[in-house]
N, C-alpha and C positions, 0 to 999 in steps of 0.2 A: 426448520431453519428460522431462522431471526431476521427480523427488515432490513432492508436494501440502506435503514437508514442508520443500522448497527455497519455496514460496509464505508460507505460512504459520509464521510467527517468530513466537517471544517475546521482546518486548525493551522498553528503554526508547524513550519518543520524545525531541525531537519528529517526526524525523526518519530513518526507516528508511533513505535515503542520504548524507543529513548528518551524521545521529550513529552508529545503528548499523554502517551502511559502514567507516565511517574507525575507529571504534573496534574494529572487530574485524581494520583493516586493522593498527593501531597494535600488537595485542595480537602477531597473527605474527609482525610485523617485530623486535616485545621476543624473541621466543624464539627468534629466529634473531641475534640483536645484544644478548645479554642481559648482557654486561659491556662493552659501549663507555661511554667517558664522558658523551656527549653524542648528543644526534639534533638533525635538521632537517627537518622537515615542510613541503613546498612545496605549497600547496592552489592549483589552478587552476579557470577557467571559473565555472560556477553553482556550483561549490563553495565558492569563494573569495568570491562573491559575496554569497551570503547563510549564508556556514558562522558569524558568529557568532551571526545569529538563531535559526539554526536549532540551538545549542549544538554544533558542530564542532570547536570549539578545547576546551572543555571536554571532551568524549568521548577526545580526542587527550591532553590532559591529565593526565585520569584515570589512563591507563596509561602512557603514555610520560615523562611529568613529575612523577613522585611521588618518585623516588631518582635521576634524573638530569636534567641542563639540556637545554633542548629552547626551540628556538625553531621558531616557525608563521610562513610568510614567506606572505602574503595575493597571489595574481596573479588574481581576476576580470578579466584581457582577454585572458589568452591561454586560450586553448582546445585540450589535446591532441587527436590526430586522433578516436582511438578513442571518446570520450566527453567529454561535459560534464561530468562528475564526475571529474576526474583529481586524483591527488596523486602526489608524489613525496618518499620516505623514505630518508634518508640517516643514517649510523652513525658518529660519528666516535672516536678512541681520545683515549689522553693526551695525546698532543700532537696533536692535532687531525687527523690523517692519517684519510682516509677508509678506512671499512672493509666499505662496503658502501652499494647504492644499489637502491631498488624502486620501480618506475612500477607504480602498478595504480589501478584504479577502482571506486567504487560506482557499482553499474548500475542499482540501483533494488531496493526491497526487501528491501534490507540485503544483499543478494546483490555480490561483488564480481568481477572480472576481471581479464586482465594483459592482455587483447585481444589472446593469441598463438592463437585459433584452438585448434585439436588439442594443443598445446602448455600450454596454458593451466591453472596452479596449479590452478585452482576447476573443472576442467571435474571431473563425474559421472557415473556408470553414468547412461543411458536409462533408465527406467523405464517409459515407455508408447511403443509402437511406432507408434500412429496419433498425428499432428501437426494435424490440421484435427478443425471438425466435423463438415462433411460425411461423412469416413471414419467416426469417431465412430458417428456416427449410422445408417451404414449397418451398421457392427454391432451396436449396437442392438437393430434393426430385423431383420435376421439370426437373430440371435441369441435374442429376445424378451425380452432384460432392459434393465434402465433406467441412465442414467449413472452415477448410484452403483456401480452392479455390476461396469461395466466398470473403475472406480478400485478397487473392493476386487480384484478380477482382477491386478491389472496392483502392487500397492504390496503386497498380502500383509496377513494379520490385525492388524498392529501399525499401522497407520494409523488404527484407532478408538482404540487409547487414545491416541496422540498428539493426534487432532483434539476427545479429552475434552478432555483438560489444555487445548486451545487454546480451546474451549466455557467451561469455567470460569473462564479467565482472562477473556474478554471477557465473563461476565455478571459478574464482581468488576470490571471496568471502569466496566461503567454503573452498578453499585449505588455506586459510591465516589463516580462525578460526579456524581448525582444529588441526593447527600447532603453535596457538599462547595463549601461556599459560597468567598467573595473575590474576591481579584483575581488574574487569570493570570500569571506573569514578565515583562518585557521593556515597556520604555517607551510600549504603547503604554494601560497599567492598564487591562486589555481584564477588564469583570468575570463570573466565570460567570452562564450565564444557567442549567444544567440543573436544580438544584433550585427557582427560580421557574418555570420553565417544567413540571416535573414537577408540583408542588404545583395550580397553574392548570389546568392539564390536569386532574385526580382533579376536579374541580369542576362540568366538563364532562359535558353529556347524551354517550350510548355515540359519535355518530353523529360530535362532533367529538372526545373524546377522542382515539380513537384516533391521530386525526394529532397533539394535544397531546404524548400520549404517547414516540410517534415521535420528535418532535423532539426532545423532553428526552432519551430515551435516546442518541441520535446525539450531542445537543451532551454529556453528560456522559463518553462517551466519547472524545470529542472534545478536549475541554478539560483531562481527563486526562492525552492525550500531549500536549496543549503546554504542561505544566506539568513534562513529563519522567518521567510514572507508565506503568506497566508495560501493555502492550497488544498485541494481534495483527496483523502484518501483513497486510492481508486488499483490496487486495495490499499496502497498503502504509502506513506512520505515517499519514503525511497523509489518508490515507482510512479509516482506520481505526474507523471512528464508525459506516460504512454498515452492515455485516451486521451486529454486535452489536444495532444498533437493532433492525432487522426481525426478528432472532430472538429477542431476546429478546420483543419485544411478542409476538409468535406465540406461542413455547413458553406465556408467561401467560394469554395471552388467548383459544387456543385448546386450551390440552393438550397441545400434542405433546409424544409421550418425547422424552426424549434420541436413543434411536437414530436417530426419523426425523430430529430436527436436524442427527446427524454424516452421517446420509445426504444433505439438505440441504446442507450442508458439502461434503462430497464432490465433489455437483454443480458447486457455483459454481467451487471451486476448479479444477477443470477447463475450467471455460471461462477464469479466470483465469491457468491455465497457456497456454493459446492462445494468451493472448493475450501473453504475456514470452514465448512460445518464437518466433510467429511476428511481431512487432511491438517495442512496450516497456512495462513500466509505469512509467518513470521519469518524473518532472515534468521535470527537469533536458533529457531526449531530445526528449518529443513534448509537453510541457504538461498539463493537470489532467485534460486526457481520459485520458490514461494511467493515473491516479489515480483520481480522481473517475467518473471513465465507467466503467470498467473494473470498478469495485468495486459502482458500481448494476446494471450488466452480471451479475455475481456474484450478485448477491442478487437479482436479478427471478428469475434462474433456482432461486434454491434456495427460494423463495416459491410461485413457480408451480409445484414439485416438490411439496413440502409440500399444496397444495391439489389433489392429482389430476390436473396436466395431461401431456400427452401427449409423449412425445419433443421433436416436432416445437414444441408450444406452449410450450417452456421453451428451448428452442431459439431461439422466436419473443420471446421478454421480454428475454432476455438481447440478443438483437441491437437492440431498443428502448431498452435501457437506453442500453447504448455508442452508437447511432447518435446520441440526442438529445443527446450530448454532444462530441458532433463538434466542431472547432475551441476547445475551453476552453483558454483561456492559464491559465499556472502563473504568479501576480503577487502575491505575499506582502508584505503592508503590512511594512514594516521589514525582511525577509527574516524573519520572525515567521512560524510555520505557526499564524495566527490569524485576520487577514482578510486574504481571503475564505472561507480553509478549513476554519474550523467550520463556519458556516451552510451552505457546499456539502454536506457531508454529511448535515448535516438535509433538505435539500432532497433530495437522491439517495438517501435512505432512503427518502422519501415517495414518489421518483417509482416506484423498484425496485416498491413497489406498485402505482404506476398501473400497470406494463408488465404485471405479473402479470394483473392486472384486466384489461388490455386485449387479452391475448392467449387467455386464457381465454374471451374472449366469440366468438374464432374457432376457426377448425379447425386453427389452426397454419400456414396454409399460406399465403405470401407471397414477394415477387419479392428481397429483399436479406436473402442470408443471412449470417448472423454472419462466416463466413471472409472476405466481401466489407466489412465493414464493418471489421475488422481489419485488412484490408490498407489502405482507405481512411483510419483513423487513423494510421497509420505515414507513408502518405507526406503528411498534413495536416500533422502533429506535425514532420514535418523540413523541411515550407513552411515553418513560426512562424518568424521571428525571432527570435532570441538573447534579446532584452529582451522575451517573452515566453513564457521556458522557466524559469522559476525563479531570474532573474537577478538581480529585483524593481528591473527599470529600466522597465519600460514595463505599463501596465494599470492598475489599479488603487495598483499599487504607483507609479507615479508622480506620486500624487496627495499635499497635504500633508493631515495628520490631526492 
């Protein structure tokens, strides 16, 4: 598997495959074509589909369209083989004679691909040798230290300050949504809710704050990147709201340092690597389980770390997290990462706790474990139908508002 620090980006939203993908796909292709005249951007599948919601053509823009003409040619029906997220980048000179062509993809996470396998621009050095949890775990176990240890093992001393820098941006995340009132971008005048929802919450006896709180922080995260402010892939834009919420609430409400959070941190992200190494976390691939599941998956376990639980019982949260989110479609009102996917975050903040809580109350020991449950999202995720992978033709997105 690949670093914690391939999971884990800082970037703009809304869109860790919609905007940061293609944007950082647009920046290569300028430095390898930096005096043609002209580009041509061919955006396919759920790319194309919902790339202007999700600001696509803007991100493309920014860099490829600021000193030369570029035109974005939109194909939402055709679908390269490799991915639902495909583009194709062409270079043209002065007189329009091609000078260059590149098929790649955002795979999810801001993360890209050429889909050549062993060949492939974006492949990286290995960095951790076990790929499941099972193995995982049975070093461990072995070994008598805890997941964090095996990630600090395996990435080397410069993985805490990286995963600071990633700590502090996502508590400047919820302190900015929580305090930043209006209305969101994009037609559908979607208005923050995290500063009335923060405010109402402080109002609240301890018993329902906390879930008040919860919320607000999730949604002002939240509503952050879909207003295109800066935020953690955690795994990814669209889910982006989950683990900031819960830790932040925890670090306030309980004390924890810093270090147990980046150890915290640590955790999740390795189950988070699981699951992009053995599965997907792209919406575009498998739908909002990939996202949304995956990222409450994340944070039950770096919750349940945090409160004393056992190998096995952070083990057992994390598989509760993802399992309850089995079959979630990816169906963005407008192609907008607004509804459904702010309040989904809210909600898989809140549940990330139930699982904690509910795995805490056992020994950890149960019949579907996490690697079963990741294989079973992968092959759910490439049941879905098309018009429910991010297409925003079918689900909720098919509805008028």
């Amino acid at each position: 598997m690949k670093s914690l620090k391939e999971l884990y980006k800082i970037g703009r939203g809304p869109s860790s495959s919609h905007t940061m993908g293609p944007q950082l796909a647009s920046k290569i292709f300028l430095e390898k074509y930096p005096h043609a005249h002209s580009y041509e951007v061919t955006l396919y599948g759920s790319l194309a589909a919902t790339g202007k919601g999700h600001m696509t053509d803007v991100a493309i823009i920014d860099v490829l369209g600021v000193n030369h003409k570029l035109e974005i040619v939109w194909k939402p029906k055709i679908f390269l083989p490799f991915h639902p997220n495909g583009m194709e980048f062409k270079a043209f000179g002065d007189h329009q004679e091609l000078l260059g062509s590149w098929v790649v993809y955002s795979v999810g996470g801001g993360a890209l691909s050429e889909g050549k396998g062993d060949d492939d621009l974006f492949n990286t050095q290995d960095v951790y040798d076990l790929n499941t949890m099972k193995d995982i775990m049975k070093w461990c176990e072995t070994n008598g230290r805890s997941y964090w240890e095996y990630v600090a093992m395996c990435e080397g001393d410069d993985i805490w300050d990286y995963l600071m820098e990633c700590w502090n941006v996502m508590k400047a995340a919820v302190e900015r949504g929580i305090n930043h009132e209006g209305v969101l971008p994009g037609p559908l005048n979607l208005r923050r809710k995290a500063p009335s929802y923060y405010v109402k919450a402080t109002g609240y006896k301890r018993s329902l704050q906390t879930r008040g709180l919860v919320y607000a922080y999730a949604l002002g995260v939240s509503e952050e990147n879909a207003s295109g402010g800066t935020i953690v892939t955690a795994p990814t834009c669209g889910a982006s709201g989950v683990m900031p919420a819960v830790l932040y609430h925890l670090a306030k409400g309980h004390e924890f340092s810093d270090t147990r959070i980046l150890h915290a941190m640590a955790t999740a992200g390795l189950f988070g690597n699981i699951v992009k190494h053995n599965a997907s976390i792209s919406g575009a691939d498998v739908g909002c389980q990939g996202e949304v599941g995956v990222a409450c998956a994340m944070v039950a376990a770096a919750a349940c770390q945090l409160f004393g639980g056992s190998t096995m019982q952070i083990e057992y949260a994390a598989e509760m997290g993802l399992e309850h989110h089995l079959g979630m479609t990816c169906d963005p009102v407008c192609g907008l990462v607004q509804i459904p996917c702010i309040e989904r975050n809210a909600f898989a903040a809140t549940r990330a706790l139930d699982a904690n809580l509910y795995s805490s109350f056992s020994d950890g020991k149960h019949r579907v474990s996490f690697d079963k449950v990741v294989r079973v999202m992968k092959r759910t995720g490439h049941d879905l139908p098309s018009l429910y992978k991010e297409t925003s033709e079918g689900g909720l997105a098919a509805e008028k508002f």
